[in-house]
N, C-alpha and C positions, 0 to 999 in steps of 0.2 A: 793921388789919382789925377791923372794928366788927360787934356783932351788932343788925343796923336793926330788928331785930324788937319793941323795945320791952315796955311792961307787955302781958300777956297781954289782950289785948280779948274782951268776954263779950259771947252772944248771948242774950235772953232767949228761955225757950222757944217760945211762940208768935209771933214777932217775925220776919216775912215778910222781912225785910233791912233793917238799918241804913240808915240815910240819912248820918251825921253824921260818922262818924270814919273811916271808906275816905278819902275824900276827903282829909282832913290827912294817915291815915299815907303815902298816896300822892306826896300835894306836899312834906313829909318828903321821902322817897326820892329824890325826883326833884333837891330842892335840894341834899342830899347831894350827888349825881350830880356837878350843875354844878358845886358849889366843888371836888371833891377829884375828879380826873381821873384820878389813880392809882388809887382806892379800889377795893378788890372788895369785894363784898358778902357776907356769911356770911346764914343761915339764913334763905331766902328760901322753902326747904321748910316750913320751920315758920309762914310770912305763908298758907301758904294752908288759911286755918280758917274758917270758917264765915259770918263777915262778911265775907271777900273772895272768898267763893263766890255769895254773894246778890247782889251787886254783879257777878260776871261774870253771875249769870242774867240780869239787868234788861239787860243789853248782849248777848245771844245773840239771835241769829236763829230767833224760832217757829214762821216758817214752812220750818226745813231741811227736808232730808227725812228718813227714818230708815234707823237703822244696820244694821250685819247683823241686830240682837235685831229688829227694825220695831218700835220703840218709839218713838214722838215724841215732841218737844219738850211737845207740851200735855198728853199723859199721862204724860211724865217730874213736870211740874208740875203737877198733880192733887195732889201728896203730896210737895212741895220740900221741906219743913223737914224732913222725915224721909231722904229722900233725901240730902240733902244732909249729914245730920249719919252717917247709914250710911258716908256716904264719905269724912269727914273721920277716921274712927275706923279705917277701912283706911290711912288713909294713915299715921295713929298708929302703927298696928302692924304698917308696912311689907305690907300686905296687899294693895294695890291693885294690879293688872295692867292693861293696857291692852290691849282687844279689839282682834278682827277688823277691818279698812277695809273698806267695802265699796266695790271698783271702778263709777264710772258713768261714762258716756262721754257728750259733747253733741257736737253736731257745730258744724263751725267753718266759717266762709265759702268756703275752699277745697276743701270735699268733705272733709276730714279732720274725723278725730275727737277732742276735747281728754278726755284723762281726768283724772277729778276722786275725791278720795278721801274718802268720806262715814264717819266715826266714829262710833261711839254718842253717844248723847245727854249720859251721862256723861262719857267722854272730852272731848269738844266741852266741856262748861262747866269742867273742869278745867283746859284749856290755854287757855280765855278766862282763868280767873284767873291763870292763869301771866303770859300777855300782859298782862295789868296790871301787875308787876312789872318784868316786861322793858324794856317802854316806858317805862314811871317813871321806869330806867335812859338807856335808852341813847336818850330822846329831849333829852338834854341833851349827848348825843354825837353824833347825825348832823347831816351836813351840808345847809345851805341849800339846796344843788343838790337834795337827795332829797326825792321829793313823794309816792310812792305810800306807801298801808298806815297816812298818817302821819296822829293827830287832825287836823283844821282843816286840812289839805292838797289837794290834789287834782289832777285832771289838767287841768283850767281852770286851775288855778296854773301850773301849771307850759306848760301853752299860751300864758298872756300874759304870762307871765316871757320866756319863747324869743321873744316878737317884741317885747317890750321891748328885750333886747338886742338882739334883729338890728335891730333899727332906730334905735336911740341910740349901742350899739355900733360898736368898731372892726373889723367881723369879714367878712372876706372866705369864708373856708371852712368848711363844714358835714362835719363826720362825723357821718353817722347810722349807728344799730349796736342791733342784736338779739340775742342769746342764743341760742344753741340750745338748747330744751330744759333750760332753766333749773333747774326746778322737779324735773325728774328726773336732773339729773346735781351737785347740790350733797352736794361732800363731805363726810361725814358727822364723820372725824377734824378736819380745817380749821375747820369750823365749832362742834364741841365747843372747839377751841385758842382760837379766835375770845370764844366766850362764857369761857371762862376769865378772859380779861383783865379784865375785870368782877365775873364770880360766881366766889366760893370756895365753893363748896357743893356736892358730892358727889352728895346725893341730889336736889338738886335739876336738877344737870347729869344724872343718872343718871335723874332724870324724863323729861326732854328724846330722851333718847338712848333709852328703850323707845317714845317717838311716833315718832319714826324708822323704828327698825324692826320697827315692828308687819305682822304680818303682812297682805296684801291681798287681798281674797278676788273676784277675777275672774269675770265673768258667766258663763263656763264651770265653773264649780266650783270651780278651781285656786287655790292660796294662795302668794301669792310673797311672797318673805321680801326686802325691798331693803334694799342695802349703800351707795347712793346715792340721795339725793333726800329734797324732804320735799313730801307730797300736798299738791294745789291741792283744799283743799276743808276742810282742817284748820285751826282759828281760829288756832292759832299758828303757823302758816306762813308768812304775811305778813311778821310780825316777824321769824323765823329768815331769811329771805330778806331782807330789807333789812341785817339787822348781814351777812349775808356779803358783799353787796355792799357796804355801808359799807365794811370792810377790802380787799376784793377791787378797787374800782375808784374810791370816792368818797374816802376818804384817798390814795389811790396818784395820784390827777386832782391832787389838790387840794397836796398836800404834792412831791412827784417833779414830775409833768408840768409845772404852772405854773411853779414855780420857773425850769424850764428855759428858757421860754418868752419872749421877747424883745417880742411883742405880746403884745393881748388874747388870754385862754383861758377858756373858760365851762364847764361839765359843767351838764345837767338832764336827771338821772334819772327815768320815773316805773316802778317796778319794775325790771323786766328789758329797758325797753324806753330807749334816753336817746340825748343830740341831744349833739354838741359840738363847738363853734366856736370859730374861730380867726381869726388878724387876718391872719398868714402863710402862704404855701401851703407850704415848707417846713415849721413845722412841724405844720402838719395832715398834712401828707404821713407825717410819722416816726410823730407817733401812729398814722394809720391802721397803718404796718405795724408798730409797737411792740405794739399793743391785745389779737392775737392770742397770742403769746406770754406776756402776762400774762396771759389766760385761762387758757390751758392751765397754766397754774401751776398752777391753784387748779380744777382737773380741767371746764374750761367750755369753749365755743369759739363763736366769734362764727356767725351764722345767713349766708352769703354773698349771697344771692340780698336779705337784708335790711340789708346794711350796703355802704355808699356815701360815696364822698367825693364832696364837689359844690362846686363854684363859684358863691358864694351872696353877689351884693354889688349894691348901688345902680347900680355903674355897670357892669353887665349884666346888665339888669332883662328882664323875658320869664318865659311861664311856661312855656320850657321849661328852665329851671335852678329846678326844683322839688323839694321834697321833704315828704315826709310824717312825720307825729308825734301820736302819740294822733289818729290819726282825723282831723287835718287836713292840707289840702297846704299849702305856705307859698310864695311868690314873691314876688319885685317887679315893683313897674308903679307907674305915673306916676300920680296923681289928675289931678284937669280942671285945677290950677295949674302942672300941670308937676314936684311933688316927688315924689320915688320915695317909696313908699312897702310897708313890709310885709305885703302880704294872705293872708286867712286863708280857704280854702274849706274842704269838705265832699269829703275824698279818695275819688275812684273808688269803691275798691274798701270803703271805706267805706257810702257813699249805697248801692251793689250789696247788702252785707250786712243795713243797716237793712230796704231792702225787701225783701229774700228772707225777715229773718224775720216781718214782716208777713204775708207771703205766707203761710208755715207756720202761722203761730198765725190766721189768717182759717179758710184752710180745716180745720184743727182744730176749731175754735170756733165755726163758723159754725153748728150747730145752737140754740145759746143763743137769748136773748129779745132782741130787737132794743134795747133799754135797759139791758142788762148790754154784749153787746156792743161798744156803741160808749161807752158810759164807758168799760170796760178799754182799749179802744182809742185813743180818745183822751186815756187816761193816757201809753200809750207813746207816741203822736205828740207829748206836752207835755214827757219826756221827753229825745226829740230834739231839738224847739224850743231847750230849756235849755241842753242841754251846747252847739250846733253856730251857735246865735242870735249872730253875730259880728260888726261892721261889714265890710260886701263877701259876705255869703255867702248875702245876698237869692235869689241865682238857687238854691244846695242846696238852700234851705229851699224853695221853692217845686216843685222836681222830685221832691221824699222828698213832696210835700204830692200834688199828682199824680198819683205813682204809686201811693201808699196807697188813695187815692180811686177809683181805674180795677180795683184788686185790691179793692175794698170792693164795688162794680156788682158784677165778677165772682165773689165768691164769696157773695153776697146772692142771684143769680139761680141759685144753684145749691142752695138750701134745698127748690126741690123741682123738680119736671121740669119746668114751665112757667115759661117768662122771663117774670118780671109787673112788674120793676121800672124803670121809666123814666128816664135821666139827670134829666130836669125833678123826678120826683117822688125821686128821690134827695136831690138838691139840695136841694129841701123840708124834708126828713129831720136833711141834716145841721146843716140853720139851725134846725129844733127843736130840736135837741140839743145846739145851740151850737158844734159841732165845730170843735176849735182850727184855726184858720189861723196861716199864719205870720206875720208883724208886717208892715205895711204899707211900710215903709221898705227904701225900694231901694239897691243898691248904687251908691256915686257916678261918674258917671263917669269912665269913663281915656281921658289921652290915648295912642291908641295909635298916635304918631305915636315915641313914645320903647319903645315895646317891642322 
């Protein structure tokens, strides 16, 4: 056990953030990481000094919102160097405390409400630099399968990863599978045991463990003090949530389950949400009912109404042996040659959510200047195009185009009491403004004489 910490790095005083050497001691760390897979690391409390703070400012979010103090991101940085070095001098002398969370709620496409846990401005850049070290670590540790939280990862990865293998793959059966309540029921002691394996460092584990359980100050007043979970809204939640799942279920897939496995076996995580297929129905079968019991080890349990075994193969192609993954359905059906083939649409209850919240931020917003408007607007409709622009999924893109269009008439005609806006002179409108359409290219034909 090595101290990674190196010669002391200096910030000159007026020197807004290094550019030059984060970067090395970073890739340092990380290559550390990869050759010695035993190693823990010592005094990673002592990496967060003032060059690795400037460096998480440049990667913090300036437009979050502010914390119980209502201080922001831009008037936190009005006066960064000072700030910043006030905070690195608490940390010196063991002074530093971590505030209130402030509970906020959004609402989520089911009529429920997801809560999100918003930190000071403070807190938030000190657990971004933490997450620079963390990652450093244990992104020479996680597995191929894991895509959320991860640099240069994403849920496009991991969507054309999943119809990679189901379509070159040997895989007969689909487990898909959900979390319950993920984010509020990760064990607190599991996951300090978890980060051990890596960090030998005390105060710096004992940083970790006061973001935990910081107090959360609920829109009623009340301040809950949790024994489980780590807040969706906290920079270094991501991270702590991917290493518990890393030991929780992508080493356990990867190390135990395969092994056992007589066909193909695939895991693609992205968060709390992942797909896993199988060549056999046997043992897709065992995993489905092994998966819950390993949950509940590690104090979790699968979501039921979101986890599904399915019968998902070329030669029982139809879309009704369907299933959904980040926002897409996936099936088989035939092209106009006759080869089955993997298709990717734009799930239900997906396209439902995209245009409801259209719906909500139109009539929001709808007072603005008709050129603010519809640039914001058709930022997020370029948005959607991005993520959901897939070969075969011509027809979502054109129903999310559609429907946004018929709620744009509608909530345009409602800026004052008289309807003055025309379909014809709309359409004028949006071809001034150049309003994105979806891409010209249709989906190819199927024979659906083989569905």
């Amino acid at each position: 056990m090595t101290d990674i910490r190196g010669p002391q790095r200096q910030l000159a005083p007026d020197t807004v953030g290094p550019e030059l050497d984060e970067p090395t001691f970073l890739r340092a760390l990380s290559t550390k990481a990869s050759r010695a897979k035993a190693h823990r690391f010592q005094n990673l409390y002592g990496c967060l000094d003032e060059a690795l703070l400037h460096r998480a400012w440049r990667k913090l979010n300036k437009h979050g919102a502010a914390g119980v103090d209502k201080e922001t991101v831009v008037q936190y940085g009005r006066n960064l160097g000072a700030n910043i070095r006030r905070l690195v001098e608490r940390l010196k002398r063991g002074e530093y405390r971590s505030r209130l969370i402030r509970r906020q709620y959004i609402p989520k496409g089911n009529g429920k409400e997801r809560p999100l846990g918003i930190p000071v401005v403070e807190d938030r850049l000190l657990q971004g630099a933490a997450r620079l070290l963390l990652e450093a670590i244990y992104e020479a540790d996680f597995q191929p399968a894991s895509y959320g939280y991860r640099p240069k990862r994403g849920a496009k990865d991991a969507v054309g990863d999943l119809t990679y293998e189901l379509q070159f793959g040997r895989h007969g059966y689909v487990v898909e599978a959900d979390i319950q309540g993920f984010f509020d029921n990760i064990d607190h002691k599991w996951l300090l045991r978890m980060l051990s394996e890596r960090v030998d460092d005390k105060p710096f584990l004992g940083l970790i463990d006061t973001w935990l359980k910081a107090g959360i100050l609920e829109r009623d007043g009340t301040v809950i003090h949790p024994h489980t979970g780590t807040p969706q809204g906290g920079v270094i939640s991501p991270v702590l949530a991917n290493i518990y799942l890393h030991y929780v279920l992508d080493l356990w897939f990867e190390r135990v389950v395969k092994p056992r496995c007589q066909g193909q076996a695939q895991l693609i995580r992205y968060a709390d949400d992942f797909v896993c297929t199988f060549q056999y129905r046997g043992e897709a079968e065992a995993f489905y009912r092994v998966l819950p019991k390993r949950l509940n080890k590690f104090a979790l349990s699968v979501a039921p109404e979101k986890t599904h075994l399915h019968r998902f193969s070329r030669f029982h192609p139809g879309r009704n042996r369907r299933f959904a993954f980040l926002g897409f359905e996936f099936y088989w059906e035939a092209d106009t040659k006759g080869t089955p083939r993997v298709w990717r649409r734009t799930a239900k209850k997906k396209l439902r959510n995209s245009i409801r919240a259209c719906k909500e931020w139109l009539k929001a917003n709808r007072p603005k200047p008709l050129a603010a408007l519809l640039t914001t607007l058709a930022r997020k409709v370029r948005g959607h195009y991005n993520y959901f622009r897939v070969v075969g999924n011509s027809r979502g893109l054109w129903a999310f185009y559609k429907e946004v269009v018929k709620l744009l008439y509608k909530w345009l005609n409602r800026r004052s009491q008289r309807r003055s806006l025309t379909w014809s002179r709309l359409n004028r409108v949006l071809e001034r403004f150049a309003f994105p359409r979806p891409a010209q290219p249709v989906r190819p034909a199927v024979n659906r004489g083989l569905a």
